[in-house]
C-alpha positions as CSV (number, residue, x, y, z in Angstrom):
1,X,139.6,197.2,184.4
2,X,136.3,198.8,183.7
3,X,134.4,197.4,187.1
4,X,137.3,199.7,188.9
5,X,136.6,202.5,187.3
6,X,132.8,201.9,187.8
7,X,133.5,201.6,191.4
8,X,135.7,204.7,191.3
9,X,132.8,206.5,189.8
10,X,130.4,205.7,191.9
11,X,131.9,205.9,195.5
12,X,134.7,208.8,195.0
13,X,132.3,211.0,193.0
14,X,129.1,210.0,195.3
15,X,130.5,210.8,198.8
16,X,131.3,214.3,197.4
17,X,128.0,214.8,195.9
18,X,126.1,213.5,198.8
19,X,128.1,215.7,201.0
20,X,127.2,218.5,198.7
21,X,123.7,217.9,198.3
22,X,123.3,217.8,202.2
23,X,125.1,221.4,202.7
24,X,123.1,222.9,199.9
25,X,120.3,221.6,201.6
26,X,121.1,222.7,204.8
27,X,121.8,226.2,203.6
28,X,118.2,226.1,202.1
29,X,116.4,225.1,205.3
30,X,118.6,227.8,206.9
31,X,117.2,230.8,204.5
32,X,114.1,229.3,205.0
33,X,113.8,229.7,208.7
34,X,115.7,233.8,208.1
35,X,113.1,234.3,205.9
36,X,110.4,232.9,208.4
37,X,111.2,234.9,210.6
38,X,111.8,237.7,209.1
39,X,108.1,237.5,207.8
40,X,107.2,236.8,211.4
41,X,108.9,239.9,212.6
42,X,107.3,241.6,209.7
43,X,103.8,240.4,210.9
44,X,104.0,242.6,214.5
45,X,105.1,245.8,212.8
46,X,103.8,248.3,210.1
47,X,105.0,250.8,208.1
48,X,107.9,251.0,206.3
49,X,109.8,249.1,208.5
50,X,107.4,246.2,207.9
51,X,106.9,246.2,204.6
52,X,111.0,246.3,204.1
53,X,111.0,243.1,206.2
54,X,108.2,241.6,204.0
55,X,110.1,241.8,200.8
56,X,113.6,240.6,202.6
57,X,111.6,237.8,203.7
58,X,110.3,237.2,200.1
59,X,113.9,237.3,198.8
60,X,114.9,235.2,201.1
61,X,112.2,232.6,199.8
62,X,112.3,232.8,196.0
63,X,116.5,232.7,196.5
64,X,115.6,229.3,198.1
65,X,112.7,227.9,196.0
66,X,115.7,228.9,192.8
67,X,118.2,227.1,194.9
68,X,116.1,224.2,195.4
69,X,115.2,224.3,191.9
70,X,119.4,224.3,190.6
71,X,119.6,221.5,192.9
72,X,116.8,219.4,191.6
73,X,118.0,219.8,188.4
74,X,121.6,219.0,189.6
75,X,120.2,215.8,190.7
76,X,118.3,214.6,187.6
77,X,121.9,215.1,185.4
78,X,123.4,213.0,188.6
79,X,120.9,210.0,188.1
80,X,121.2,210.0,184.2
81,X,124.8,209.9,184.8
82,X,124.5,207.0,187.2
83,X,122.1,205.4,184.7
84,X,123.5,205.9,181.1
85,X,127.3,204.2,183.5
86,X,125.0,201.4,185.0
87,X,123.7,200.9,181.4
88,X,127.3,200.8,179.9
89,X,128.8,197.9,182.1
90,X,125.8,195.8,182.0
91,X,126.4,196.2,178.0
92,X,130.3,195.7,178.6
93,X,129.4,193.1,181.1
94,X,126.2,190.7,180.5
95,X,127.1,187.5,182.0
96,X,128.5,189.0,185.8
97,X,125.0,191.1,185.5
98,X,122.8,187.6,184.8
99,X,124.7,186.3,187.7
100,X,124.0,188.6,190.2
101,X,121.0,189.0,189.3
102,X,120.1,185.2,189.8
103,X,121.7,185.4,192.7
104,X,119.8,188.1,194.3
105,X,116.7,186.4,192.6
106,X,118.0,183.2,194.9
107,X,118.4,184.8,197.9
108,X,115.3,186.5,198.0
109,X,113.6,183.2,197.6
110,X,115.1,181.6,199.9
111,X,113.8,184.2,202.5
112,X,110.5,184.5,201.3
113,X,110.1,180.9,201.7
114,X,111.2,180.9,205.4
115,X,108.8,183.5,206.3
């Protein structure tokens, strides 16, 4: 009963997260390259015109540094998550962990030895 819900955990609440972590990323890369050129733009002109430009262009970056900031952060509560459940069935289940562990121990050796 518990290894469903482990599996539950991981794959229904991971595919959504990862899916979420790539659009937030894509929407940073995307303010990134507005605010690149934007600063680029900025670069040819003077006046006020350029120095409006400037400080859209440095809006434009500290709203993405702050973004990638939430999202770093978003992803260290995501892997303590991960870890404190991972900790929990190995706790709830010691003698399937030893065995997969050997096991994985066994098939490792058996490739390094053909190599």
């Amino acid at each position: 009963m518990r290894d469903s819900s482990l599996t539950r955990g991981l794959n229904g609440s991971g595919r959504s997260y990862h899916a979420a972590m790539r659009d937030t990323a894509d929407d940073t890369k995307t303010l990134v390259r507005d605010a690149q050129s934007l600063l680029q733009a900025a670069a040819t002109l003077t006046g006020q015109k350029a120095d409006d430009l400037r400080a859209r262009g440095m809006d434009m970056l500290d709203q993405a540094l702050g973004k990638a900031g939430q999202y770093q952060d978003q992803a260290i509560e995501k892997s303590k998550e991960l870890a404190h459940t991972a900790d929990v069935y190995v706790k709830d289940n010691p003698w399937r962990t030893v065995l997969a562990a050997a096991g994985v121990g066994l098939l490792v050796g058996m490739l390094i030895r053909r190599s």
